[in-house]
TORMIVO-166625 format. One line per 2 residues: number of its first residue (from 0); their letters; for each residue x, y, z of N, C-alpha, C. Coordinates in nm, 2 decimals. Layout:
NUM = A = X:Y:Z:X:Y:Z:X:Y:Z ~ ...
% end
This chain:
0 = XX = -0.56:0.68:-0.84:-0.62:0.55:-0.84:-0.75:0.57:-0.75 ~ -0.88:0.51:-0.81:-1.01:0.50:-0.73:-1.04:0.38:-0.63
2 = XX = -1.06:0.38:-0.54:-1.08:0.27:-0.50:-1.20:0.28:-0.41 ~ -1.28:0.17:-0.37:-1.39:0.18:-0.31:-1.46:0.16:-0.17
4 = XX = -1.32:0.15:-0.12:-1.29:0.15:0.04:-1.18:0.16:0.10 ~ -1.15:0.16:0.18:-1.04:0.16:0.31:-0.96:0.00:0.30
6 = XX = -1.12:-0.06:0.35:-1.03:-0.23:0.37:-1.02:-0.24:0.23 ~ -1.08:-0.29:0.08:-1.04:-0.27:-0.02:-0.87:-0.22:-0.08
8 = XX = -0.86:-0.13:-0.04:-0.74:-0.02:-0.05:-0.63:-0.16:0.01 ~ -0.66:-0.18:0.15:-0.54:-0.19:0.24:-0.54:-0.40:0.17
10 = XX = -0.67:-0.46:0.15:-0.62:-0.56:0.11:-0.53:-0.55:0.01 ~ -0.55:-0.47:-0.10:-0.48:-0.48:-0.24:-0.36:-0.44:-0.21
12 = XX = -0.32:-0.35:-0.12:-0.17:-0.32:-0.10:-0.13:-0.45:-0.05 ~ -0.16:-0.49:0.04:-0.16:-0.63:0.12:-0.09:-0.75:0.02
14 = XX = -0.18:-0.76:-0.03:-0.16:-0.85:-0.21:0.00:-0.80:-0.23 ~ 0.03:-0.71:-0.27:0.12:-0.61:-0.34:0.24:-0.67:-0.29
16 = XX = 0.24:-0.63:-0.12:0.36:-0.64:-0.04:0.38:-0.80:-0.04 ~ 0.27:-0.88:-0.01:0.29:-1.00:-0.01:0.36:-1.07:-0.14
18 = XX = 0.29:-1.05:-0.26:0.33:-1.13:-0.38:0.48:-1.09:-0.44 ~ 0.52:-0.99:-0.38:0.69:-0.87:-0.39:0.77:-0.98:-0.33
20 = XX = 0.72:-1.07:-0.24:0.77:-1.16:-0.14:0.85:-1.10:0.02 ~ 0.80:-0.95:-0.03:0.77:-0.90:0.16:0.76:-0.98:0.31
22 = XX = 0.79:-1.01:0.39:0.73:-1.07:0.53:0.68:-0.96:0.59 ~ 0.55:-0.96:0.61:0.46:-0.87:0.67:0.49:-0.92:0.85
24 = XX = 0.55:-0.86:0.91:0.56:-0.90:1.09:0.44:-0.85:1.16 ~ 0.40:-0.70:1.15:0.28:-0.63:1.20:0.24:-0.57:1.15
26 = XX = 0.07:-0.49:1.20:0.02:-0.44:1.11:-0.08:-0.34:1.22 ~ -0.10:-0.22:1.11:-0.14:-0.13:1.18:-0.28:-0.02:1.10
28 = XX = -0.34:0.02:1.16:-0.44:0.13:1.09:-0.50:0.19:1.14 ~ -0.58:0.33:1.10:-0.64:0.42:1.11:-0.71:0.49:1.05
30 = XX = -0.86:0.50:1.11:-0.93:0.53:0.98:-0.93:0.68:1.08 ~ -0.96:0.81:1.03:-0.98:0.93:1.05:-1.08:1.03:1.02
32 = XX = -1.13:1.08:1.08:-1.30:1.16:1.12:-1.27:1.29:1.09 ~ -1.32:1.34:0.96:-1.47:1.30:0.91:-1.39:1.17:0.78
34 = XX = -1.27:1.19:0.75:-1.23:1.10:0.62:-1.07:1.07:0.63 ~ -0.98:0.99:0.56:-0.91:0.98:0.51:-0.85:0.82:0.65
36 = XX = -0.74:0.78:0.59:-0.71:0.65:0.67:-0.53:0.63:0.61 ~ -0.49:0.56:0.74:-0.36:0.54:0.71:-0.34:0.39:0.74
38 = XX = -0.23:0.34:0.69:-0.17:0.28:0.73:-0.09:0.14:0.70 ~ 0.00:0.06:0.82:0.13:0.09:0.76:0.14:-0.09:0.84
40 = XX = 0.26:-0.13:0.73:0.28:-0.26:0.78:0.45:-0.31:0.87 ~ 0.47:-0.31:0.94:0.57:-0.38:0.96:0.68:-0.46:0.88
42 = XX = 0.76:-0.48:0.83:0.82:-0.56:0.76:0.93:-0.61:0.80 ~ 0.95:-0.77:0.79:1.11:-0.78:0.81:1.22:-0.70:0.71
44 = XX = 1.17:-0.65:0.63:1.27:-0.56:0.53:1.28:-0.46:0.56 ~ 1.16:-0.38:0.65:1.17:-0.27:0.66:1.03:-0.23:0.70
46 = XX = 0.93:-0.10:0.60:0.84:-0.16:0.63:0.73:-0.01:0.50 ~ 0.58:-0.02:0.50:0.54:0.05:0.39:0.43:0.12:0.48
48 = XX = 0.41:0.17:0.41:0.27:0.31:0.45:0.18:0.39:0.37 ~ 0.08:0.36:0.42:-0.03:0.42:0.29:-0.12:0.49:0.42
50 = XX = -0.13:0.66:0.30:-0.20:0.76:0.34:-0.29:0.79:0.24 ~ -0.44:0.80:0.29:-0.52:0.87:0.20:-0.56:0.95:0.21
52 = XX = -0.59:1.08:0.10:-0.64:1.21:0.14:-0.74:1.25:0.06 ~ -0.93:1.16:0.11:-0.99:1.20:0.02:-1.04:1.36:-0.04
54 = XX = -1.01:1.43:0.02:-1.07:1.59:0.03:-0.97:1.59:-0.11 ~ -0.85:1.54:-0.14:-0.74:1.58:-0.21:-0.74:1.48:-0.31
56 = XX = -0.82:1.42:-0.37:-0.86:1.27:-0.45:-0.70:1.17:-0.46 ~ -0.62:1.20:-0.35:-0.51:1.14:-0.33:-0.45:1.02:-0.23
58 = XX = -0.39:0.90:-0.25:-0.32:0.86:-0.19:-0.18:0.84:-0.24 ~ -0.11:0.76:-0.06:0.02:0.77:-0.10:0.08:0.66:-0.03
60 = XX = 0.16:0.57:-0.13:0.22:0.47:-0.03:0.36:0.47:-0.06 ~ 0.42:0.47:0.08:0.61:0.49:0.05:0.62:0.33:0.10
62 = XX = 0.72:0.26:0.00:0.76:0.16:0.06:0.91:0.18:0.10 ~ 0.98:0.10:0.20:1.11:0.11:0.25:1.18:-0.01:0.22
64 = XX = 1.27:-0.07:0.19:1.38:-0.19:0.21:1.48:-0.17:0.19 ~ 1.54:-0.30:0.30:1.67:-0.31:0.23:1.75:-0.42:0.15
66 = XX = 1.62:-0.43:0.12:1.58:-0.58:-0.06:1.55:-0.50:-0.18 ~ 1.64:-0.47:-0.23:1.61:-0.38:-0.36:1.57:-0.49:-0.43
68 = XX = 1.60:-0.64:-0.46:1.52:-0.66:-0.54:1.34:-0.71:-0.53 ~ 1.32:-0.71:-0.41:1.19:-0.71:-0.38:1.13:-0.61:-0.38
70 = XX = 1.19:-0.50:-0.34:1.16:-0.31:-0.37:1.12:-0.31:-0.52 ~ 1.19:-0.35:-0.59:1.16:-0.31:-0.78:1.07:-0.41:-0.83
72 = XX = 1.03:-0.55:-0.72:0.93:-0.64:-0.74:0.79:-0.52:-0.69 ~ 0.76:-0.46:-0.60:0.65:-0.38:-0.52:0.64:-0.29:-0.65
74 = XX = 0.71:-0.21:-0.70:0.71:-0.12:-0.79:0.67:-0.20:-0.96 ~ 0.70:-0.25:-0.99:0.67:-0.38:-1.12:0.49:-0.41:-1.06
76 = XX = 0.49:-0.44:-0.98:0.32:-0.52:-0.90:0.26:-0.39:-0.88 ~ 0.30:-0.26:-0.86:0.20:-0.16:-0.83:0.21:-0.09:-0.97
78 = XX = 0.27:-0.08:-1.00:0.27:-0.01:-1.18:0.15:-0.07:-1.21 ~ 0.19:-0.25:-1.23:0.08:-0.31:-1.34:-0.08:-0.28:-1.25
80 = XX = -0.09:-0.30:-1.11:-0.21:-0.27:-1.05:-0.30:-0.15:-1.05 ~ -0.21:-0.04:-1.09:-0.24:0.12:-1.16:-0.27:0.06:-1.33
82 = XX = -0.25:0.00:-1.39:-0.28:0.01:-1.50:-0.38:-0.10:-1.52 ~ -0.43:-0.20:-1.43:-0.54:-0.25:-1.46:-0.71:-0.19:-1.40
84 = XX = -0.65:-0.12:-1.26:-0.74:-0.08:-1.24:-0.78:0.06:-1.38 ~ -0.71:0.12:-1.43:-0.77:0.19:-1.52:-0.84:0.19:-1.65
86 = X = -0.87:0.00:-1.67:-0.88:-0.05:-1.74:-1.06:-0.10:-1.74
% end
């Protein structure tokens, strides 16, 4: 997936976790010199994490719960978000 920033990146995950019906509690980040940025949200469910590795045209976000069905909600919302951005 391309994306065209950091904040970009972290709102749309942001979206993601929220609309899954997530409770975001805290929030955290890091951007990293010369590139790449992390970061990760607290959750009353548990909680998610996004790594990016531009040198490696890759990111990566693990989410955690112990709301499977809000878990298979995050996965349903990032699927369709991968296939519209390729659109």
């Amino acid at each position: 997936m391309r994306y065209s920033s950091d904040h970009q990146l972290k709102t749309d995950v942001e979206r993601l976790i929220i609309s899954s019906g997530f409770t975001v509690l805290k929030f955290i980040d890091h951007v990293f010199e010369p590139q790449g940025y992390t970061a990760l949200w607290l959750l009353a469910e548990s909680h998610c994490a996004l790594h990016t590795f531009p040198e490696e045209h890759k990111a990566y976000i693990e989410i955690s719960s112990c709301n499977s069905g809000m878990y298979v909600n995050f996965v349903i919302a990032y699927n369709q978000y991968i296939k519209d951005a390729k659109n």
